[in-house]
DSSP file (Angstrom, degrees, kcal/mol; ACC not computed):
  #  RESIDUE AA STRUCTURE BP1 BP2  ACC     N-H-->O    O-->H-N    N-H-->O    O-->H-N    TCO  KAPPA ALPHA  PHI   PSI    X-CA   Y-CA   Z-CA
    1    1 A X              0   0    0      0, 0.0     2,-0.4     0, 0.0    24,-0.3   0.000 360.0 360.0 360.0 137.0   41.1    1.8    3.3
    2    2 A X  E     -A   24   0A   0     22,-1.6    22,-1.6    24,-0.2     2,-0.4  -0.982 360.0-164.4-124.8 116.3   41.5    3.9    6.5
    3    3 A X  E     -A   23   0A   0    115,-0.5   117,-0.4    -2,-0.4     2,-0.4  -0.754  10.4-169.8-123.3 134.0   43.3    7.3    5.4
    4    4 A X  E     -A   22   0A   0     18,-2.4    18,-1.4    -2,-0.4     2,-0.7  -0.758  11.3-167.0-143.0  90.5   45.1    9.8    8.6
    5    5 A X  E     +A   21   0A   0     -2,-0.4     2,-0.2    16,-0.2     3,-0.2  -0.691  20.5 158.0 -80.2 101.9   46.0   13.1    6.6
    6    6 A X  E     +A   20   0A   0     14,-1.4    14,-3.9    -2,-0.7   116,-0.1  -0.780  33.7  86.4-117.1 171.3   48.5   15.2    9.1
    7    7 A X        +     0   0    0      1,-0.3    -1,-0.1    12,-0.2    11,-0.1   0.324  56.7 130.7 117.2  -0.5   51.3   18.3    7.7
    8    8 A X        +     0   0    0     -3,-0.2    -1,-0.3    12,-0.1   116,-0.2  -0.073  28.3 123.0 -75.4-180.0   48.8   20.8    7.8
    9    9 A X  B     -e  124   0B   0    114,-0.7   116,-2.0   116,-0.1     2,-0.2  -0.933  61.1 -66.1 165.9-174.9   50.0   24.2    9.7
   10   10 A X        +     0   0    0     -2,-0.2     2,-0.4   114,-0.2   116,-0.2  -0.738  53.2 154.6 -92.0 140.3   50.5   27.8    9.5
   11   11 A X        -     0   0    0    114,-0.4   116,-0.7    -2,-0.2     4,-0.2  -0.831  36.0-116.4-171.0 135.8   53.1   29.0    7.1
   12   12 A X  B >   -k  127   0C   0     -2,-0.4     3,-1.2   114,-0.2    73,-0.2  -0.200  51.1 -65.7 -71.2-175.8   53.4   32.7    5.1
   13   13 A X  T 3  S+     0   0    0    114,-1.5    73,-0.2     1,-0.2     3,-0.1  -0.395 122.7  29.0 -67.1 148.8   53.3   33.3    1.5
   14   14 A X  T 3  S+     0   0    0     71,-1.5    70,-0.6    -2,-0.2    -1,-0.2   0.360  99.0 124.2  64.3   9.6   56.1   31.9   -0.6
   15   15 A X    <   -     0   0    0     -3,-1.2    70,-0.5    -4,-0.2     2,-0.5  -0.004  51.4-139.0 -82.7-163.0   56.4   29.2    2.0
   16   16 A X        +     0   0    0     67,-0.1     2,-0.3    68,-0.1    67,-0.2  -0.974  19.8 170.9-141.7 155.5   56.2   25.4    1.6
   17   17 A X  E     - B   0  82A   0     65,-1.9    65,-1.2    -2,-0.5     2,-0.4  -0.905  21.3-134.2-164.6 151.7   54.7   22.5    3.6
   18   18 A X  E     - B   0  81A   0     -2,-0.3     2,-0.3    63,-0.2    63,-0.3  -0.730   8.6-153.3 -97.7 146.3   54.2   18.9    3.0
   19   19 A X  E     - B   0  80A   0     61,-3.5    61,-1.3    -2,-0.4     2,-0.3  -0.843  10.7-178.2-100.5 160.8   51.2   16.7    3.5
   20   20 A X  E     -AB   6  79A   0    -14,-3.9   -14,-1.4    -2,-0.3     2,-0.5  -0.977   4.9-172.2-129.3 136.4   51.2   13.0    4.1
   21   21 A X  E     -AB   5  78A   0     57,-1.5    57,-1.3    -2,-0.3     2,-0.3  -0.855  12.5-154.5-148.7 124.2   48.3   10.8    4.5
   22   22 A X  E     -AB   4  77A   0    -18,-1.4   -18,-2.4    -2,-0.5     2,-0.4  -0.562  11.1-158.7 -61.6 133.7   48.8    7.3    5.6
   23   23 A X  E     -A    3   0A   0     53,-1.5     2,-0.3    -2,-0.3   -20,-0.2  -0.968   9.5-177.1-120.6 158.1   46.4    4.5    4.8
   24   24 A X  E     +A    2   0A   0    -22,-1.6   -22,-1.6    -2,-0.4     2,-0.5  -0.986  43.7  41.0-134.2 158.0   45.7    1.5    6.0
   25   25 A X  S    S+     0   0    0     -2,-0.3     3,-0.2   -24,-0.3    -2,-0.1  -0.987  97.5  41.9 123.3-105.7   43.4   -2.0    5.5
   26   26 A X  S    S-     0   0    0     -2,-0.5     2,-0.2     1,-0.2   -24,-0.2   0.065 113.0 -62.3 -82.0-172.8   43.1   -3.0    1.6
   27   27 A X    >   -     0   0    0      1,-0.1     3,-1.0   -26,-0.1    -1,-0.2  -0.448  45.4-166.4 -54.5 112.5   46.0   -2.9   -0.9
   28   28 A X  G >  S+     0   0    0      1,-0.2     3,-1.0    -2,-0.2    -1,-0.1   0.620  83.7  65.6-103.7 -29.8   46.9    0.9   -0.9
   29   29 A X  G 3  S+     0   0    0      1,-0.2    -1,-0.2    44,-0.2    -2,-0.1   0.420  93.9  53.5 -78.4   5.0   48.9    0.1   -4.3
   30   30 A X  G <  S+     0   0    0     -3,-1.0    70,-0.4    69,-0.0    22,-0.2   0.641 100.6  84.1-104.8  12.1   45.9   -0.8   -6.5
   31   31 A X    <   -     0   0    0     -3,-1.0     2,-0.4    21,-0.2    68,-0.3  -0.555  69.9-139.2-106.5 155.7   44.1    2.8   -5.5
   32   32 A X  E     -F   98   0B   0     66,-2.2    66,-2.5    67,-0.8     2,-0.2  -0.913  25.9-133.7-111.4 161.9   44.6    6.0   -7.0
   33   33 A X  E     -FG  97  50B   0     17,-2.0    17,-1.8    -2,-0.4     2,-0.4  -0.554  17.3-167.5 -99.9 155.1   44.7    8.9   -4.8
   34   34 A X  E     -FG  96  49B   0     62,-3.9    62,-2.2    -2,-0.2    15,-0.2  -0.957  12.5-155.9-135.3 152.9   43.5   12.1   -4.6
   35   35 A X  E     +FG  95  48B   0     13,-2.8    13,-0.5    -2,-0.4     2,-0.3  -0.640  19.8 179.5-149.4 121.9   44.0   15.4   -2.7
   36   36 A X  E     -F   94   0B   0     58,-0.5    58,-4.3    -2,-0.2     2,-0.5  -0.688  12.5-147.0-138.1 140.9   41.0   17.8   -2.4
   37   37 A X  E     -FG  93  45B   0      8,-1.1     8,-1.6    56,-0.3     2,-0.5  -0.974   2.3-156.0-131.4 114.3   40.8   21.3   -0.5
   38   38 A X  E     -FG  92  44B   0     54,-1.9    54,-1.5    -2,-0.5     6,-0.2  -0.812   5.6-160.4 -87.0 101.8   38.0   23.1    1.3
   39   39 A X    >   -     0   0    0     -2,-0.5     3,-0.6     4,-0.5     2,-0.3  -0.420  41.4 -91.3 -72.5 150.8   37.9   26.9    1.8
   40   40 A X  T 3  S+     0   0    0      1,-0.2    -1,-0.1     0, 0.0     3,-0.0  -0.445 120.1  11.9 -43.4 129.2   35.7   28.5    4.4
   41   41 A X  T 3  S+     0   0    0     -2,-0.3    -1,-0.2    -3,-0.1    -2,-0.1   0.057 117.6 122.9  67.6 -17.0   32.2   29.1    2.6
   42   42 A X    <   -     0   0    0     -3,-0.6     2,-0.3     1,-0.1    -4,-0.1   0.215  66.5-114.7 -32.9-169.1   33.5   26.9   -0.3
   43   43 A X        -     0   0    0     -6,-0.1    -4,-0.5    -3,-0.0     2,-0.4  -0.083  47.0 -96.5  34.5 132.2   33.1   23.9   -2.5
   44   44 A X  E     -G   38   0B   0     -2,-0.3    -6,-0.2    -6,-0.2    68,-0.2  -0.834  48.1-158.7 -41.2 105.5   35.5   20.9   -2.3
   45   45 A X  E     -G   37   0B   0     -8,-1.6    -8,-1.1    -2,-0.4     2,-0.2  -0.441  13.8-116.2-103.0 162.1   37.7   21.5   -4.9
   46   46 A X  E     +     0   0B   0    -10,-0.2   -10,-0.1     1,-0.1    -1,-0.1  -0.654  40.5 156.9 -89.5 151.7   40.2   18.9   -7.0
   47   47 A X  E     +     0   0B   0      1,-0.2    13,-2.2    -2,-0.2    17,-0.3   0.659  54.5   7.9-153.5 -14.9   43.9   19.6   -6.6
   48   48 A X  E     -GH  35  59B   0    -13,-0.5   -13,-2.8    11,-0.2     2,-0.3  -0.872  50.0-177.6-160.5 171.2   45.7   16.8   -7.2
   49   49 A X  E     -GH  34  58B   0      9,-2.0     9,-0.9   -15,-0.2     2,-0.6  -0.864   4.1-172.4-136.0 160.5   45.7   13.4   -8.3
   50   50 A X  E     -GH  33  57B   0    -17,-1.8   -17,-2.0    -2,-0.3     2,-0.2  -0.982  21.2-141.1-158.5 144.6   48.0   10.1   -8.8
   51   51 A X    >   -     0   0    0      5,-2.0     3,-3.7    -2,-0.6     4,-0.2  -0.615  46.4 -71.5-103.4 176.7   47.1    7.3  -10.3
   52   52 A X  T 3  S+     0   0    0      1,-0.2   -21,-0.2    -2,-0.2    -1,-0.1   0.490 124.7  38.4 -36.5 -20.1   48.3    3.6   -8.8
   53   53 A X  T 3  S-     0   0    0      3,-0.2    -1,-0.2   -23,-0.1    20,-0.1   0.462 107.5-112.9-113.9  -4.2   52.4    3.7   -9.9
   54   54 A X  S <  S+     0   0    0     -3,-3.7    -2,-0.1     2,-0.3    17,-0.1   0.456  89.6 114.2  76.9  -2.3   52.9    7.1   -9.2
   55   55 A X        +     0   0    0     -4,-0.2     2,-0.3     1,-0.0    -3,-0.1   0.943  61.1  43.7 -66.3 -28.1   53.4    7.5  -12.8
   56   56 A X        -     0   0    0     -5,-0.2    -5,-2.0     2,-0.0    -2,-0.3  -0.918  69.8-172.4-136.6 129.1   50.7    9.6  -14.3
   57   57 A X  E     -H   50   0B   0     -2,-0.3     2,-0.3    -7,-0.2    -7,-0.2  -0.867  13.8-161.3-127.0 139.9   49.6   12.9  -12.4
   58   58 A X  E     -H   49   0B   0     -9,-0.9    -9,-2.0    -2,-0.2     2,-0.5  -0.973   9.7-174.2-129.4 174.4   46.8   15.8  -12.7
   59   59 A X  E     -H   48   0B   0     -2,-0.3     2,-0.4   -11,-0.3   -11,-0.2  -0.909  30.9-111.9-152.6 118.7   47.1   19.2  -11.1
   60   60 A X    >>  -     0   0    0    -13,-2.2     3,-3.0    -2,-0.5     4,-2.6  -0.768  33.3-113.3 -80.4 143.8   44.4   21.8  -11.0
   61   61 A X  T 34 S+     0   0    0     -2,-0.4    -1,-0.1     1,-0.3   -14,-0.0   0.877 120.1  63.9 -40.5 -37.7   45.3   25.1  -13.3
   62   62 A X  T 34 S+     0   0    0      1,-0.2    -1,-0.3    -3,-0.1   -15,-0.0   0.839 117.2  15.1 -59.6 -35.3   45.4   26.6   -9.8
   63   63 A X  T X4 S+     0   0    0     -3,-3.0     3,-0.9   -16,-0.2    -2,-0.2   0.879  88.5 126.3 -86.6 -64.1   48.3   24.6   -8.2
   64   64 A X  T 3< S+     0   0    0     -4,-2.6     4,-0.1   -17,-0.3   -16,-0.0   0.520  85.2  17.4 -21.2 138.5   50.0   23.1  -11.2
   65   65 A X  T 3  S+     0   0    0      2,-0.6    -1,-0.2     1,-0.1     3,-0.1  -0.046 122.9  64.4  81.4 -26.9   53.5   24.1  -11.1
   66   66 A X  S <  S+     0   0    0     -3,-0.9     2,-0.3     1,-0.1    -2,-0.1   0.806  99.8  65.8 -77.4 -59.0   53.2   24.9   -7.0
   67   67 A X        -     0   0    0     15,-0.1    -2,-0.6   -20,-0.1     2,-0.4  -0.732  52.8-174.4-114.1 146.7   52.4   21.2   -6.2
   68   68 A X  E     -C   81   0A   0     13,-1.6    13,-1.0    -2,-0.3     2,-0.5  -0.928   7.9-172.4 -85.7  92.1   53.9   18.2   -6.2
   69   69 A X  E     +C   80   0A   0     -2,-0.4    11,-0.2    11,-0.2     2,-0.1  -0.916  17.5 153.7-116.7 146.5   52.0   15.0   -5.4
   70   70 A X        -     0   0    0      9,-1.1     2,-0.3    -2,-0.5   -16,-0.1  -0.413  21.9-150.9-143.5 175.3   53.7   11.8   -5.1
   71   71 A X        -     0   0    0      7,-0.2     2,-0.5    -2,-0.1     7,-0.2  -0.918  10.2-132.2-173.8 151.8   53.1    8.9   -3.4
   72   72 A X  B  >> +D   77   0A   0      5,-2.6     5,-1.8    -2,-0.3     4,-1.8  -0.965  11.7 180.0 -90.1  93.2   55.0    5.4   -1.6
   73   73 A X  T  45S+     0   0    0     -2,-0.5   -44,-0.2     3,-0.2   -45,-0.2   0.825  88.8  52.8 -74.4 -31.4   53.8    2.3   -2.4
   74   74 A X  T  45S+     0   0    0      1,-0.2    -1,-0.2     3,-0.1   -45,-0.0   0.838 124.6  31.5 -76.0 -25.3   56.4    0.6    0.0
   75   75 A X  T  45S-     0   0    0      2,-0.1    -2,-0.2   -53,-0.0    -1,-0.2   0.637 100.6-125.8 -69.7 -41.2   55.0    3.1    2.8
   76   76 A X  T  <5 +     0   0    0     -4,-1.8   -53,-1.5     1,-0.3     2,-0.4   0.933  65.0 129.8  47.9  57.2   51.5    3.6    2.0
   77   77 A X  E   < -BD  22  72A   0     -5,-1.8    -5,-2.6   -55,-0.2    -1,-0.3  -0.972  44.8-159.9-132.9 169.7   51.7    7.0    2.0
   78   78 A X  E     -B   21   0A   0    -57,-1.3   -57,-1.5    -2,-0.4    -7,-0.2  -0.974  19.3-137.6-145.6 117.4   50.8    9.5   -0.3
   79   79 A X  E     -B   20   0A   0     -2,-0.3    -9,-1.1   -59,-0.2     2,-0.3  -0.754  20.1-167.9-108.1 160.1   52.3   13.6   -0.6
   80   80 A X  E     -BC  19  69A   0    -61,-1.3   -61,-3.5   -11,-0.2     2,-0.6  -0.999  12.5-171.8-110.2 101.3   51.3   16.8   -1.0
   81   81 A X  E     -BC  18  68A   0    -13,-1.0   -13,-1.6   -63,-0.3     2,-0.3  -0.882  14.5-173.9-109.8 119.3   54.6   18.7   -1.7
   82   82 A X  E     +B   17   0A   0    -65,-1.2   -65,-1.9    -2,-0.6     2,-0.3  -0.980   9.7 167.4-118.1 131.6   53.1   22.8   -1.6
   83   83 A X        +     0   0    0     -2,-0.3   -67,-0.1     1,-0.3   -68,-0.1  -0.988  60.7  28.6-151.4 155.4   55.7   25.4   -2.6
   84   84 A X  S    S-     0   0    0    -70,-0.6    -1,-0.3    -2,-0.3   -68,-0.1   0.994  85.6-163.6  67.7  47.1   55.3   29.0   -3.4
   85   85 A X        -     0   0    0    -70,-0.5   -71,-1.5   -73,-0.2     2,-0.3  -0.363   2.1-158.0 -86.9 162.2   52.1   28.8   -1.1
   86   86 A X    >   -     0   0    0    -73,-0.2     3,-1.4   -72,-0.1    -1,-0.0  -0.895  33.6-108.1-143.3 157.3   49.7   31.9   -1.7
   87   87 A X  G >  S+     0   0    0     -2,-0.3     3,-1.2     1,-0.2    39,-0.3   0.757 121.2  64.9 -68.5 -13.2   47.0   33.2    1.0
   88   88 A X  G 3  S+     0   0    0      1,-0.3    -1,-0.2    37,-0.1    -3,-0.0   0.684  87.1  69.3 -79.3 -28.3   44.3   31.7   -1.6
   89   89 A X  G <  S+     0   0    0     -3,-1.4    -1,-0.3     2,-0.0    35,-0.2   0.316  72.5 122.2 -80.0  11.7   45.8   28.0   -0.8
   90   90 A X    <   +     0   0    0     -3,-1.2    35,-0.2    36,-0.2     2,-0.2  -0.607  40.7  99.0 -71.0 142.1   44.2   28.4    2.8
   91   91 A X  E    S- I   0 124B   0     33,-2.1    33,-5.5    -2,-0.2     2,-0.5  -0.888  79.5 -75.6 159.9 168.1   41.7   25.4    3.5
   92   92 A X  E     -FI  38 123B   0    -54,-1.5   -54,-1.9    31,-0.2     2,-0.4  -0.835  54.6-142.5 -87.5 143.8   41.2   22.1    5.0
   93   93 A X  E     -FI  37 122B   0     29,-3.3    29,-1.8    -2,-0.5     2,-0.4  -0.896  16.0-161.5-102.2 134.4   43.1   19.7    2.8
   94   94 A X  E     -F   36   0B   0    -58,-4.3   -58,-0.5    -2,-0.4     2,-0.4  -0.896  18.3-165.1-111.9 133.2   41.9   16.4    2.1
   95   95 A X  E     +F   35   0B   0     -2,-0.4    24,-1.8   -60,-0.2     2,-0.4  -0.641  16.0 176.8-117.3-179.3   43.2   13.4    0.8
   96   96 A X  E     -FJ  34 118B   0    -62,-2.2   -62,-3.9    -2,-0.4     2,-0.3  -0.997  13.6-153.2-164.6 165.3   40.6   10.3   -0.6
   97   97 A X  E     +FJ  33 117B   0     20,-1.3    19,-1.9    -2,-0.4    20,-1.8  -0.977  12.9 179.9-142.8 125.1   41.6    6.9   -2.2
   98   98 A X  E     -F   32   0B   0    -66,-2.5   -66,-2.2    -2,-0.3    17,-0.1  -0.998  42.4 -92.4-139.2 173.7   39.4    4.7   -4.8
   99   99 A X        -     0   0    0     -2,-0.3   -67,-0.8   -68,-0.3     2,-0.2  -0.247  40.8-138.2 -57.0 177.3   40.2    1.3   -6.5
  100  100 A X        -     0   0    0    -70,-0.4    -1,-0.0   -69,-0.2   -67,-0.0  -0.896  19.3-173.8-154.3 121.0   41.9    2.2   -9.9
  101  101 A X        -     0   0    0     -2,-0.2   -70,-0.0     0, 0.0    -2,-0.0   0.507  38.6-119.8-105.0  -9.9   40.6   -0.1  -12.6
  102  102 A X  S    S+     0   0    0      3,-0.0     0, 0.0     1,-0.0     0, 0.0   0.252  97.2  94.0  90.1 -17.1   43.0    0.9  -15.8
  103  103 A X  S    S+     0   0    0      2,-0.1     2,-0.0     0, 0.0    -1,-0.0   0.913  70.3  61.4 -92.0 -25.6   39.7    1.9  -17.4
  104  104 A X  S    S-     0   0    0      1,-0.1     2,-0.2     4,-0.0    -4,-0.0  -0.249  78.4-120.7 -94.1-178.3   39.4    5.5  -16.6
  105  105 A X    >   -     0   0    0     -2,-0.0     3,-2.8     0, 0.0     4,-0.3  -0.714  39.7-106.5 -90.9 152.5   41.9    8.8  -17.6
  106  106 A X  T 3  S+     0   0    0     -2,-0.2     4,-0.1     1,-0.2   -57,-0.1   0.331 115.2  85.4 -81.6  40.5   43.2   10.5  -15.0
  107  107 A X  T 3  S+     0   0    0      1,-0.1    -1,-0.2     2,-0.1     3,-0.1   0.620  92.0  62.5 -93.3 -22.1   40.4   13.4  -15.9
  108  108 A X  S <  S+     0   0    0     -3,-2.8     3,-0.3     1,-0.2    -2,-0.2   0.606  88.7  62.9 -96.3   9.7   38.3   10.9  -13.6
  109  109 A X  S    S+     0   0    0     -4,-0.3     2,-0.8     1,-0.2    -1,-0.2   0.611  85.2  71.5 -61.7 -29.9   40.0   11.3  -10.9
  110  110 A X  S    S+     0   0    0     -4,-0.1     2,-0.3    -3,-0.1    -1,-0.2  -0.190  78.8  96.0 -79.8  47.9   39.3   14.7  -10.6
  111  111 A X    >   -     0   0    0     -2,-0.8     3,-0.6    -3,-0.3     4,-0.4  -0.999  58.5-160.2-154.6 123.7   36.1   14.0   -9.6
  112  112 A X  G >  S+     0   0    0     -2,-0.3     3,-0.8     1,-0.2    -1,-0.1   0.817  94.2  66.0 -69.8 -25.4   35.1   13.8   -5.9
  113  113 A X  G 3  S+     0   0    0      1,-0.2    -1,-0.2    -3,-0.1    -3,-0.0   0.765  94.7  65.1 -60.3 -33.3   32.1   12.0   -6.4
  114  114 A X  G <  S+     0   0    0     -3,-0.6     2,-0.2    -6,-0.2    -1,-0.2   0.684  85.6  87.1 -46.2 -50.5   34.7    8.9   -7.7
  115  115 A X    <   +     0   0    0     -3,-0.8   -17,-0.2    -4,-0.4     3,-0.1  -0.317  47.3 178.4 -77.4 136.5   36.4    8.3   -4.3
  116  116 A X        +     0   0    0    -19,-1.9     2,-0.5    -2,-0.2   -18,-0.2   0.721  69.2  64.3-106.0 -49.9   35.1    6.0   -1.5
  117  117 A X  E     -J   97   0B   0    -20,-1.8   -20,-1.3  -115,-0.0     2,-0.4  -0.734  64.4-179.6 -78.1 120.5   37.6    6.4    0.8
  118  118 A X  E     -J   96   0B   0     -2,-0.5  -115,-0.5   -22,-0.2   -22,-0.2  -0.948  20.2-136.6-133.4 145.8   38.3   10.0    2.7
  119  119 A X        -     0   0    0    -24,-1.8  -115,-0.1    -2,-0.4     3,-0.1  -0.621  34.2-110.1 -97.5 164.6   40.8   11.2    5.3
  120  120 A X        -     0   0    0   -117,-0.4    -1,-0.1     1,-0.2  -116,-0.1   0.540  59.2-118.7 -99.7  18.6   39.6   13.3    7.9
  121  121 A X        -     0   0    0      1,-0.1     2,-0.3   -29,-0.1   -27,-0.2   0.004  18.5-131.5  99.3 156.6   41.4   16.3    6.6
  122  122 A X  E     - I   0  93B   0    -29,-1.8   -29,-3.3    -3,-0.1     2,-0.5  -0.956  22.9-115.5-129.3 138.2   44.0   18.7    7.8
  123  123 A X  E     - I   0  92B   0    -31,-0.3  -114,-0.7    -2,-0.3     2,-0.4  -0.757  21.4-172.7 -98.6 139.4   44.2   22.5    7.8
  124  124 A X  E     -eI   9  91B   0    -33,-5.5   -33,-2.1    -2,-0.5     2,-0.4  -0.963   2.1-176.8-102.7 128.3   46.5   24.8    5.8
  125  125 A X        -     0   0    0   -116,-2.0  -114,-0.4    -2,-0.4     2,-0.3  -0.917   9.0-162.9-100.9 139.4   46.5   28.5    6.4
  126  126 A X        -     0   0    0     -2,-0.4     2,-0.4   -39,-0.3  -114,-0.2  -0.975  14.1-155.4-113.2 117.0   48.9   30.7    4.2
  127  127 A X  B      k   12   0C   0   -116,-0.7  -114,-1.5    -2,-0.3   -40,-0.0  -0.814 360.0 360.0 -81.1 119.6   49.2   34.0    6.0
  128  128 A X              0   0    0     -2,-0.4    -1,-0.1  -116,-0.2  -116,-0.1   0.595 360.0 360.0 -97.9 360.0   50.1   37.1    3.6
């Protein structure tokens, strides 16, 4: 799977912006998705995840309520809907793809370490 995350930007606090990240090659409907955000001096952190049907979501405590993520099976795309943006959500955003077997919960999703697949990121700045 070949992943091209663009929507990043500048945008103040209490603003919104979307991400998209396209894939292409294998079957983009058997994968679940992720999308993972790096501050300057940081970690990679989870932030959200969607598992193969777009049913079943998880959120870090940080977003949850903020973000939306979603996804297009008919598209191969996969969003990151940010609203209510805070200066804290500045970072490169990432999005990453692995096969999705049914076996796991989506509590293993949140886990970078999981993912094979990576986009090569977009940055968000929230300006306060």
């Amino acid at each position: 799977v070949q992943l091209q995350a663009s929507g990043g930007g500048l945008v103040q606090a209490g603003g919104s912006l979307r991400l998209s990240c396209a894939a292409s090659g294998r079957t983009f409907s058997n994968h679940a998705m992720g999308w993972f955000r790096q501050a300057p001096g940081k970690e990679r952190e989870f932030v959200a995840a969607i598992n193969w049907s777009g049913r079943i979501t998880s959120y870090a405590d940080s977003v949850k309520g903020r973000f939306t993520i979603s996804r297009d099976n008919a598209e191969n795309t996969v969003y990151l809907q940010m609203n209510s943006m805070k200066p804290e959500d500045t970072a490169v955003y990432y999005c990453a793809a692995t096969p999705e077997t049914g076996s796991y919960t989506m509590s293993y999703y949140r886990r970078s370490g999981v993912y094979g697949y990576w986009g090569q990121g977009t940055l968000v700045t929230v300006s306060s």
